[in-house]
N, C-alpha and C positions, 0 to 999 in steps of 0.2 A: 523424420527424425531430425533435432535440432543438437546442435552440439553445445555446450558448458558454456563456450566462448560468445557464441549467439545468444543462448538465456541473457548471460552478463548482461551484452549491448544494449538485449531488447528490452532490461529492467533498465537501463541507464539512461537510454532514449526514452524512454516513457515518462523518466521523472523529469527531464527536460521540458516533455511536451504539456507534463501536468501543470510546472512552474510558469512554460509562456503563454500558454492557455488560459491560467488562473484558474485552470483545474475545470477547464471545460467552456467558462463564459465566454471566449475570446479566441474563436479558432484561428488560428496560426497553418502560412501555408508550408506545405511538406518542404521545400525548398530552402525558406529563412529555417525551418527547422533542422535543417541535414546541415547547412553552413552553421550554425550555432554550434553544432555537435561535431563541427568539422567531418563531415562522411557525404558519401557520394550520395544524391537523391534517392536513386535507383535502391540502395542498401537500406536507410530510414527506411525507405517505404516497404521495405520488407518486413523490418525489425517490427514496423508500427503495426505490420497486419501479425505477423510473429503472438503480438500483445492483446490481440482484439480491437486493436484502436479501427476505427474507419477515416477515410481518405476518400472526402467527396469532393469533387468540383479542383481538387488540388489542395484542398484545406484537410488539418487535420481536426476530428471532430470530438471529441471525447464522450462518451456514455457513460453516465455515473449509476448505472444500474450492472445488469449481471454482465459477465462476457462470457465468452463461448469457450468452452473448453473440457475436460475430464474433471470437473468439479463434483464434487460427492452429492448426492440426493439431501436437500434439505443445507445445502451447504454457501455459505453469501463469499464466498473464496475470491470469487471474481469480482467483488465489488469495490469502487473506490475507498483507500483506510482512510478513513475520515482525519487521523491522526496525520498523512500525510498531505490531507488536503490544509489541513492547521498549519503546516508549515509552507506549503507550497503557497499559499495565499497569503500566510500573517494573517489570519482575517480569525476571530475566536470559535470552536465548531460548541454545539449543542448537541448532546446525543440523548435521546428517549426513547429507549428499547424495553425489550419484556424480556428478562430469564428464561429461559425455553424450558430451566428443570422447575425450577420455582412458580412461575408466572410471576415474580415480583418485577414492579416497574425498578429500572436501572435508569438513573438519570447522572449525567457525567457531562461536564463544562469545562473548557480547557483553550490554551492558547498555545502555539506554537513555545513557548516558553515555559508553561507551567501550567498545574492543573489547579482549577477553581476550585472545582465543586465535584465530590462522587456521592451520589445517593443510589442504595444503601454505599456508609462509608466502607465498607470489605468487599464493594463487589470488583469484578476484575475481566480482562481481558484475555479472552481466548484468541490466539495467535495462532494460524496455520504458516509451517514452514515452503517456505517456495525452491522446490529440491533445484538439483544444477546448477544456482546463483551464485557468482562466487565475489562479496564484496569485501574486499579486503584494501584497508586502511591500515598503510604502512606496512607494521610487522601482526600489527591486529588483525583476525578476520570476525566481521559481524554476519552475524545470521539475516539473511532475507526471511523477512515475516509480513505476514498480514493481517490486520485483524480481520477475525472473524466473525467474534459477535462478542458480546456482555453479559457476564452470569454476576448474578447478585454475592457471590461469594465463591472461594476457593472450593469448599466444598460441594459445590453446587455443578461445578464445572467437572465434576470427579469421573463425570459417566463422557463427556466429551471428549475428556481427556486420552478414557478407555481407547473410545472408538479412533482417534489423532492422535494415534502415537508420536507421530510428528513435530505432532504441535507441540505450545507452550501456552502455560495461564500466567499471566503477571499481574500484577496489581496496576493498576492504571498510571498513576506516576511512575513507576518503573516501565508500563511499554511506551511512554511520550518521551522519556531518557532515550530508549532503545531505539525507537525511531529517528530522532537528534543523531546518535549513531551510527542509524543505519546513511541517513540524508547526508551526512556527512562523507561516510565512504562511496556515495554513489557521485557526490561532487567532486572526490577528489580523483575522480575522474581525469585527464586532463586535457578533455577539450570539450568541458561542460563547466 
């Protein structure tokens, strides 16, 4: 059992390790990474294994596939939000999914900044809530979210939404705001 306060860390270190990493291409040793974060080695390497990250050879390594955890059947929970790889790299992400209610292809292009391109223009993002995270910004608090996957429309997400009470569906430009948001309150961290 992990407590509120470890969740926090272990979302805050990880957004760390995503940034020096470049979100995976550039592993970073646990060491420069706990000094960056200002925390003891010993603790990082907790927090990282906390997160699913691995910690081989002293390097930490990032998997941009599923991680390990109570992830629901059929659910990409654990996977890197592409949204925050957009900002953690600055680099533009590309996404081309299929609707899971629909089968329509979901095509969305986006930059840490703004969003390009949504096809179909109403489809939208399904967001699973990440419970015990507590990001709060100043007198704000934002929600920990992740995307979870792309439904070609709001109504289309209707039966996910059923099953993720949790969750949230937003419109695409509104979860790249939310993220901005959330990155923000995970920075103003203060010794990240």
């Amino acid at each position: 059992m992990t407590t509120r306060t470890d969740r926090t860390a272990a979302v805050r270190i990880a957004w760390a390790a995503t940034k020096l990493t470049r979100a995976g291409r550039h592993p970073i040793a646990i060491g420069r990474l706990a000094a960056t974060v200002g925390m003891d080695p010993a603790e990082a390497h907790r927090l990282m294994d906390l997160m699913g990250f691995v910690i081989r050879d002293g390097l930490v390594v990032m998997d941009r596939g599923s991680r390990p955890g109570p992830a629901r059947a059929g659910s990409d929970r654990y996977q890197v939000d592409l949204f925050l790889l957009a900002v953690a790299t600055g680099e533009p992400v590309h996404a081309d999914s299929v609707c899971p209610a629909t089968g329509a292809r979901v095509r969305v292009h986006f930059t840490s900044a703004r969003v390009l391109s949504v096809d179909p223009p109403h489809a939208v993002v399904a967001a699973s809530r990440l419970p015990g995270i507590d990001l709060t910004l100043g007198q704000d608090y934002v929600e920990a979210l992740v995307c979870t996957q792309f439904f070609a429309s709001k109504e289309a997400a209707a039966g996910w939404l059923l099953e993720n009470i949790d969750g949230r569906v937003l419109s695409v430009p509104d979860y790249l705001a939310h993220t901005r948001r959330m990155v923000a309150a995970l920075e103003a961290w203060p010794t990240i």
